[in-house]
N, C-alpha and C positions, 0 to 999 in steps of 0.2 A: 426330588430334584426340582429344582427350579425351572429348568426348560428341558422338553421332553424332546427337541429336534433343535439342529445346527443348520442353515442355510451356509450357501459360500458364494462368494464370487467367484469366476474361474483365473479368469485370464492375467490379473494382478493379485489376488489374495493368493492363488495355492502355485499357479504358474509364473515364469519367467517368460513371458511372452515380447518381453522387453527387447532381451537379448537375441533373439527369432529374428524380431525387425531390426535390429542394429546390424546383424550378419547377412541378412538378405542386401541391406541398403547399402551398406559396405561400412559402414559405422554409425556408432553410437549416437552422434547429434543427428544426423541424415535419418537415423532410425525411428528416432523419437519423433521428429517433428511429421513422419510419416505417420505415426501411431495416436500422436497429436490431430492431427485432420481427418482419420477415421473415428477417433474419439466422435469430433464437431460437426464431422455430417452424418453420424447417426443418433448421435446423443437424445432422448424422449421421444424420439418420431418413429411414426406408422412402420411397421416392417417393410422394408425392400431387400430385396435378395443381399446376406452379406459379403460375397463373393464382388460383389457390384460394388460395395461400397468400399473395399478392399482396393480395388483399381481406380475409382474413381481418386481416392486419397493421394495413393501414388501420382497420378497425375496434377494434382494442386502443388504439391512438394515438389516437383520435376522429377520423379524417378519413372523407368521405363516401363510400359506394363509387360513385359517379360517378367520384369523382377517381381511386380504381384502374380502374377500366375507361379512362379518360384517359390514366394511363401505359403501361397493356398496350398501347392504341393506337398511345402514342409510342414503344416500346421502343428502334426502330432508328434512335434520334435521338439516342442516347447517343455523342459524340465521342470520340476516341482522345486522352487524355493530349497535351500537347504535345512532352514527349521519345520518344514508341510509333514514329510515323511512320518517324524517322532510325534509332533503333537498330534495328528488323527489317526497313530495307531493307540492314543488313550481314550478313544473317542468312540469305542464300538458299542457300548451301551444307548447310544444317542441315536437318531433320524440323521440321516447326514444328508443332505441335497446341495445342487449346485444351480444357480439363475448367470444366467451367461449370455451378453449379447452374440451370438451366435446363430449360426446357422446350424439344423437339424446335428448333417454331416456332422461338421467342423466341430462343433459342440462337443458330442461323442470320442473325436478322434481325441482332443485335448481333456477332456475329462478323464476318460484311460490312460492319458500319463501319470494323473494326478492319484488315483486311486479306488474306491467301490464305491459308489452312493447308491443312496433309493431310486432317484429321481434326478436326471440333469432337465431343468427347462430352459429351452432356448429361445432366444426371441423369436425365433420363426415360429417358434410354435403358438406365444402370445400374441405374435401381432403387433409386436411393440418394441423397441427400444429401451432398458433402462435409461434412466430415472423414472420412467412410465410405469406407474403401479400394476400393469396389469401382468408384466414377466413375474413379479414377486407373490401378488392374489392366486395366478394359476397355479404355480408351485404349491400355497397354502392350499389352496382345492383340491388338487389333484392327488393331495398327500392328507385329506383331514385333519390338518392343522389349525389347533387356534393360535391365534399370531401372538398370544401372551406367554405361548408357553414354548417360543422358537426366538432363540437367538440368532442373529444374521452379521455375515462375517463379511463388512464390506472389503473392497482393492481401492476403492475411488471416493474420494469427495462428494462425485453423485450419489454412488452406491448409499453413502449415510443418510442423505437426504431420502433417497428414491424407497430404502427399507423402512424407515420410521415411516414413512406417510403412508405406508403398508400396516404400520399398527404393532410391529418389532422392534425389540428392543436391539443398536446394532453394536459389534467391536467392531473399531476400524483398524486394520495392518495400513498403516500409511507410511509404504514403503519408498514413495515419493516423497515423503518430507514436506508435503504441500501442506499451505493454512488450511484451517478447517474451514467448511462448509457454515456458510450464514443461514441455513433453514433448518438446519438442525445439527442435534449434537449426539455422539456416542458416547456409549457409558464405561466404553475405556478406548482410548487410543494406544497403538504402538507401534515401532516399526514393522515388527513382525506378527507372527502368531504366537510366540513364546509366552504371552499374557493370559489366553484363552484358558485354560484348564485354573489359574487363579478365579477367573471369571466365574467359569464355569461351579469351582466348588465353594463360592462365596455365600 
């Protein structure tokens, strides 16, 4: 096989974390622009408690911090994508892991939606923020992985960037419909995961 292990992103690749924040916030633009400004103040920087950064967001967007203490509650209510389920039950011969900006907890609670892996790394545990290489290096370490033989399944425009300059080769689910990333490129885009097993048996 061409690669012996799958990384994932959690919180956009396998989850709907989208719609978490749009029912918290009371709707879908109030949501996103919430999920928007936790993106930008944690984006490649130093860990600080994610829970912190959760509230803080709310607060930039005017939402109340009740309603973040509301979603930290709900975190593990967040649903698997509708195409997540079927393609990584094709997937049991592979390494499966997850790099998730994330806190320990929260990490955990949302990756049990999503389903079994070897390994979830979360940023608290690297110390870092994606697009920071060092969430994506611990995973590779912590799991003996060479980065040539691990495909990484980015949710974000960073995520592309943040796994190649890790030394992986990445697919991107760009479920956002976002342009792609100027620092780098994946070796297949789509909106979903539905491509991956093409990928995979290429």
């Amino acid at each position: 096989m061409r690669y012996e292990a799958i990384g994932f992103d959690l919180l956009t690749a396998l989850l709907d974390s989208w719609s978490l924040f749009a029912d918290v916030a009371g709707g879908r633009e109030r949501g996103m622009r919430w999920h928007a400004a936790a993106q930008s103040l944690l984006r490649g920087k130093p860990y600080r408690p994610f829970e912190d950064v959760v509230r803080d967001a709310a607060g930039v967007v005017g939402i109340e911090r009740s309603k973040a203490d509301e979603l930290l509650a709900r975190w593990g209510e967040s649903a698997p994508w509708p195409d997540v389920p079927a393609v990584l039950a094709h997937l049991n011969s592979y390494t499966k892991f997850i790099v998730t900006n994330c806190s320990e907890r929260l990490g955990a609670l949302a990756a049990a939606r999503a389903g079994t892996f070897d390994l979830v790394m979360t940023a608290e545990r690297a110390g870092a923020y994606k697009p920071d290489p060092r969430p994506y290096r611990a995973a590779l370490d912590a799991l003996t992985l060479h980065r040539k033989r691990v495909l990484f399944v980015a949710g974000s425009a960073h995520d592309v960037g943040g796994a190649s300059r890790a030394g992986m080769d990445v697919y991107w689910a760009n479920r956002g419909r976002v342009p792609p990333p100027t620092d780098a490129k994946a070796i297949r885009e789509e909106e979903d995961l539905r491509g991956l097993p093409g990928v995979l048996e290429a």
